[in-house]
Structure formats: C-alpha cells, structure tokens
C-alpha positions in Angstrom: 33.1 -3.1 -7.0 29.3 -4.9 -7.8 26.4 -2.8 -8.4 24.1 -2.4 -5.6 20.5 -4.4 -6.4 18.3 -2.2 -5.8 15.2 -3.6 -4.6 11.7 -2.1 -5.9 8.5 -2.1 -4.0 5.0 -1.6 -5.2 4.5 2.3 -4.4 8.6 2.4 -6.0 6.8 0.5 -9.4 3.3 2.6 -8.5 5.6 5.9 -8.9 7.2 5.4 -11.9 4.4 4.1 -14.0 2.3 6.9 -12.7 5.3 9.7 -13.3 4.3 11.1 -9.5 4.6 10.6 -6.0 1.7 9.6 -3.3 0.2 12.4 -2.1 0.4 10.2 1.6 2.9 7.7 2.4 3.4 5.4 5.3 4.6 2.4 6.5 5.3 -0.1 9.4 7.8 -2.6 9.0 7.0 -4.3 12.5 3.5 -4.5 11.1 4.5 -5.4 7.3 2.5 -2.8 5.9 3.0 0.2 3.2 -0.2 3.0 2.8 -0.4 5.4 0.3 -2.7 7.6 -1.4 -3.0 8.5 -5.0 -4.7 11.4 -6.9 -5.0 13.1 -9.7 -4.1 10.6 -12.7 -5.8 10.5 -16.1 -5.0 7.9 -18.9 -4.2 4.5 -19.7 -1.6 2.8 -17.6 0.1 -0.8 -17.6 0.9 -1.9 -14.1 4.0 -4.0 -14.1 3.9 -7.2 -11.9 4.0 -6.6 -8.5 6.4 -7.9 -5.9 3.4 -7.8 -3.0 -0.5 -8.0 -3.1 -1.9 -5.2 -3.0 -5.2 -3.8 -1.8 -6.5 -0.7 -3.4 -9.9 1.2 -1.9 -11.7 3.4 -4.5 -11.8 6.7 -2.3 -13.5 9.2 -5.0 -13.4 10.2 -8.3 -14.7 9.5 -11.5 -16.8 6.6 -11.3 -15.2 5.2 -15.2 -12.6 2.9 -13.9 -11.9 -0.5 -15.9 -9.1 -3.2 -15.9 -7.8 -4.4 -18.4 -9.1 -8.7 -18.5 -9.3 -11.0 -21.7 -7.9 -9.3 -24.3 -10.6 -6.0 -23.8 -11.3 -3.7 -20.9 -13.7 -5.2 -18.2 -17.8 -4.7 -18.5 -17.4 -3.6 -15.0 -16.3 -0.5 -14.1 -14.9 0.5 -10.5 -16.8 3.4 -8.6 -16.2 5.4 -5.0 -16.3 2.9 -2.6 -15.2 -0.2 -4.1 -12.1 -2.4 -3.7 -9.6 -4.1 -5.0 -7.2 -7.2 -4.7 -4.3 -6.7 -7.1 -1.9 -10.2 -6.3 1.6 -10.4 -6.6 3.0 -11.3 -9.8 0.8 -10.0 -12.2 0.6 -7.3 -14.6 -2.7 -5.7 -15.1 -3.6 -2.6 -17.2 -5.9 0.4 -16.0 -7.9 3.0 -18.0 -8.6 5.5 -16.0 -11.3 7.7 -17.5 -10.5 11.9 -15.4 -9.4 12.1 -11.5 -8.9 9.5 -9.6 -8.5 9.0 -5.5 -7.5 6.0 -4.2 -5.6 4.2 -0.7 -3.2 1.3 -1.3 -2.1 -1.0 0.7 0.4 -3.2 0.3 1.0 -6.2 2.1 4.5 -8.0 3.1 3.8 -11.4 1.8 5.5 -13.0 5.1 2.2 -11.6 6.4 0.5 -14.2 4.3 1.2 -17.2 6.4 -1.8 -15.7 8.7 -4.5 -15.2 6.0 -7.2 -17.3 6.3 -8.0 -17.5 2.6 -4.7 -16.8 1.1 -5.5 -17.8 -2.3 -7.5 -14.3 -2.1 -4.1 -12.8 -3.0 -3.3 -15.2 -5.8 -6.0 -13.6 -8.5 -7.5 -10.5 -9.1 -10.4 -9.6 -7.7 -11.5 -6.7 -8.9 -14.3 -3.8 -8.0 -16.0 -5.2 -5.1 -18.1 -3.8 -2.2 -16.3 -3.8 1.1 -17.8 -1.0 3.5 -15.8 -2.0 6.1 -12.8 -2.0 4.1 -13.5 1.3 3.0 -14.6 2.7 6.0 -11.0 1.9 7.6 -9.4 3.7 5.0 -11.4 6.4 5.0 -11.0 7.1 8.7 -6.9 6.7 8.1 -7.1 9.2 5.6 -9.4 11.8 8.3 -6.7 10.7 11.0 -4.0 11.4 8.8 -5.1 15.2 7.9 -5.6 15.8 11.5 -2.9 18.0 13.9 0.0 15.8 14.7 0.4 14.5 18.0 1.9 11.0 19.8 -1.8 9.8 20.3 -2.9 10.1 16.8 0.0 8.4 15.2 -1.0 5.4 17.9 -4.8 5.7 16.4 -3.5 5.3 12.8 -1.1 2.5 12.9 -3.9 0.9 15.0 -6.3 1.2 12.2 -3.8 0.1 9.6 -3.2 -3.0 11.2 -7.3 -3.8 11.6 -7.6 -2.9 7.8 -4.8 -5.4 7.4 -6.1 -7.4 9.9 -9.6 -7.6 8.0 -8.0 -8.0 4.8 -6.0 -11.1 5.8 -9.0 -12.8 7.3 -11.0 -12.7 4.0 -14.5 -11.8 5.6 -16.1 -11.3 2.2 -14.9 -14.9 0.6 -17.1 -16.5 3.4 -19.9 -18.7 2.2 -23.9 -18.1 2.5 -24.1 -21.5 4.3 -21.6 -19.7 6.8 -23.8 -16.9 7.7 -26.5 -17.0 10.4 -30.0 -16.0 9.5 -31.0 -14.5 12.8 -29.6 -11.2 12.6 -27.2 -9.0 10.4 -24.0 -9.2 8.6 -21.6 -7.5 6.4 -21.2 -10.5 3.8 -25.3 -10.0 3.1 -24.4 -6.1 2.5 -21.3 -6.6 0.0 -24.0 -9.4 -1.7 -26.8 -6.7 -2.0 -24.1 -4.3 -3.2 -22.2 -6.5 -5.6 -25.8 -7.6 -7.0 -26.7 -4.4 -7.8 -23.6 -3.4 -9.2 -23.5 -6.4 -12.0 -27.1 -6.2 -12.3 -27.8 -2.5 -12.3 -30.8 -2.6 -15.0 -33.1 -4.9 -12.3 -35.5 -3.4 -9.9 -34.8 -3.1 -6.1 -37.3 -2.2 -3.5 -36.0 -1.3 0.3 -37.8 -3.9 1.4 -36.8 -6.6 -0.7 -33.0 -6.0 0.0 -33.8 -5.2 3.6 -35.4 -8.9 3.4 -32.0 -10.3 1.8 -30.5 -8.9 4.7 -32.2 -9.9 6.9 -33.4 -6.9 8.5 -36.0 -4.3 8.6 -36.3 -1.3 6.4 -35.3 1.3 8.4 -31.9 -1.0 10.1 -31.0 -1.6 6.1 -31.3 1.9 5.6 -29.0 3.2 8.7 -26.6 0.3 7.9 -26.1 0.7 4.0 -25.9 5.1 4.3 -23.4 4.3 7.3 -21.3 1.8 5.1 -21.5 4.0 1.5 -22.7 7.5 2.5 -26.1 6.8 0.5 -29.3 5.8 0.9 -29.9 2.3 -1.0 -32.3 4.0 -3.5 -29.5 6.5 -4.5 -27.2 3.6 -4.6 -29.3 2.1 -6.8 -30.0 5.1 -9.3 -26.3 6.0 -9.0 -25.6 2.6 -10.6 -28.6 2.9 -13.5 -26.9 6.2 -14.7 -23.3 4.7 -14.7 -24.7 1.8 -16.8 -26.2 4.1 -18.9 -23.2 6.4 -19.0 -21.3 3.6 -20.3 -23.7 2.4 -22.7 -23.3 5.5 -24.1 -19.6 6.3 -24.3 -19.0 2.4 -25.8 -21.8 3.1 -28.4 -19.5 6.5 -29.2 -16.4 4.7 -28.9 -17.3 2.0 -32.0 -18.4 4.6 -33.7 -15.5 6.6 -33.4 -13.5 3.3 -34.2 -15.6 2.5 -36.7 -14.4 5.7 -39.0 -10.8 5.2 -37.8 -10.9 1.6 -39.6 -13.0 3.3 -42.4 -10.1 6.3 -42.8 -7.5 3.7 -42.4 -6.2 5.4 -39.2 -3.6 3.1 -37.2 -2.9 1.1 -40.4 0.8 2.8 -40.6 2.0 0.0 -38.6 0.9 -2.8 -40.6 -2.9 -4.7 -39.9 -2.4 -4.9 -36.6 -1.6 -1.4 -35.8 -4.9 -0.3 -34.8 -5.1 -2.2 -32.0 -1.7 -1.9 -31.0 -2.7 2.0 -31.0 -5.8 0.9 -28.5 -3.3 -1.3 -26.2 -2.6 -0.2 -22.8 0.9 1.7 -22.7 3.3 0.6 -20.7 6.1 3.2 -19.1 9.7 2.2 -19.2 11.1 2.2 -15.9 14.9 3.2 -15.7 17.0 2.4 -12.9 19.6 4.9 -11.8 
C-alpha cells in the first residue's frame, strides 16, 4: 500500500515552527477561511513557505517585532495594531523580541479569483496600519470569549467573512487620486498612520493631520482613538520612544557584536560562522 500525502496548511507549518498550538482555532470551508490566534512566543523563527496568503493582525505585545528582508532584519518594526500580508510561497524569518499576540488568517487561494488587487498577496507587505482590519479582528476575538450560543457563532463567521471580505478588496492599495476630498476616509488614516510610523522623528500637530484628513480636530480625534485606542498625540509619542528604544538596543547590539568579533566568538565554524550564528533558525519539521 502508498503512503498517505499528507497535506499541510499554514496554522499545520505555523504549529510546528512555533513548537505550540493556537490558543483559538477556526475555520469555514464554505467561506475558505482558517482564524487562529497566537500567543506567548519569544525568539527567532524561520517561516517556511506557505501554501496560502496569509494575513496576520498585531493584537498586543511587545512592540519589537522585525522581518527578516535583504540580508538584515527590517528598520521597521511591527507594533499593536498593525498588519500584515504574508503571500504564498515565500519564506520569511521573524525576530520576535518577548510576548507576542497576534490573529491569522489564512485565505484559500480559490478565494483569490475575487480580490480586486490580487497581486496584494504576491509580496510581502509588511507592518502597516489597517484600523479596520484590526478592529474586525479584535471584535472576533471579544465574540469568541463570549458564552456560546447559536447567535454568536452566526455573528463570528459573519465577521470573518467581512475581514475577508475587506481583505480581498484591497481598500488600502487605493490611490490618492481615488479618494474624494469632501469628506473622510480610511485610506487618509492608514496614510497619517503609516507616515508617522516611518517618519517617527518629525513633528505632528492635531491639526495638521486633522488637515491631511480632511477633517476637523475634534472628528480626527474621535476617529483615530476609535480606530487604535489612542489619542493621535499618544500615537505619536508612542512611536518617538519605540524609535528611540530601538536606537538604543541596535547601538547595544554592535557593541555587543563588536567584542564577539574582537573575542573571536562564532569563528569555530570557519569566517562565516558568526553570522551564520546571527541567521534566523529554522525548525525541522518531521512528518509522522
């Protein structure tokens, strides 16, 4: 008799890279949907390619959370409340700097034929604001953690498929030309947001982002808490110290490395064996 194939989905790779289980798992195959929630990892992980895109919301946690991009781990780093497009295919490395909390979902890819902008899924995209991407999830996990009953399991799967449903339409790859002046929209939030985030050393008055928006001070200020859970000044300080934070811990980090090179530390393995020593592991995975 021939071995079974055993067929692996993203939360089966997920699983045995991390060495755990989600905390949450569910899934509609109607739908073409898997969600799961992940906590309480620490380290340096390599993500082998996976067979579905994948989008990942940053629910909580420490705010230290890099990829791995050109040969170095990215400038940015991922904080509470942003997301994430991880496409099919590709293996990416995390380094995951204390707790993490985070939703994934993955997507069927015979769901893809109804994206708008599928080439979304095709490349990383990596730390970016989406409040209402986040705000979904977050009222999935609330829903989830609430008394079982017929209705609620109705209310879930309904928000699932809008998070999907909002993910598939690609909302935040729409262009400025696109967006009416007149009155308010999401795209001019994630703008602000992402701005801010890349930029965090500039200075940012309420009413010079409530003038981006395109709406007044106090509507900019109802709007942004509603969408992150902070006033846009706190946003904006929160970003400053993370800079700063990581300003710091790279300045420690070449020292450090610069006395391992010094002591000859990693060199057991031949010239290159320092950095192989700094690579991102990758965990075996071993099929039954």
């Amino acid at each position: 008799m021939g071995e079974s194939v055993k067929i692996l989905t993203n939360e089966a790779i997920i699983s045995d890279t991390l060495q755990r289980a989600p905390d949450v798992e569910l899934s509609s195959e109607e739908d073409g949907w898997r969600l799961c929630r992940w906590r309480q990892f620490v380290g340096t992980y390599t993500l082998p390619p996976l067979p579905q895109p994948m989008f990942t919301v940053h629910i909580a946690g420490k705010p230290h959370v890099k990829t791995w991009e050109s040969g170095a781990w990215s400038a940015m780093s991922s904080t509470p409340g942003c997301a994430t497009v991880v496409p099919l295919g590709q293996q990416t490395g995390w380094l995951v700097d204390g707790e993490l909390d985070v939703v994934t979902l993955s997507i069927c890819t015979t769901q893809l034929k109804t994206a708008a902008h599928p080439d979304q899924f095709k490349r990383m995209r990596f730390a970016f604001a989406d409040p209402l991407g986040v705000a979904l999830s977050r009222q999935v996990l609330a829903e989830l953690y609430a008394p079982p009953a017929p209705e609620r399991d109705v209310y879930v799967r309904a928000l699932v498929n809008a998070l999907k449903a909002h993910i598939l339409r690609g909302s935040t790859t729409a262009g400025a030309s696109d967006i009416p002046t007149a009155g308010f929209s999401a795209y001019r939030l994630h703008h602000i947001m992402n701005i801010v985030l890349q930029h965090p050393e500039g200075t940012y008055t309420l009413e010079e982002m409530a003038a981006d928006a395109g709406v007044t001070p106090p509507h900019f200020c109802r709007v942004f808490r509603k969408a992150t859970g902070m006033s846009p000044h706190q946003y904006v300080m929160k970003a400053k110290l993370e800079r700063a934070q990581q300003m710091l811990a790279q300045s420690q980090l070449e020292t450090t490395l610069g006395g391992m090179k010094r002591s000859g530390m990693g060199r057991e393995n031949g010239p290159e064996g320092l950095d192989a020593y700094l690579e991102p592991k990758s965990v075996v995975m071993a099929l039954a």
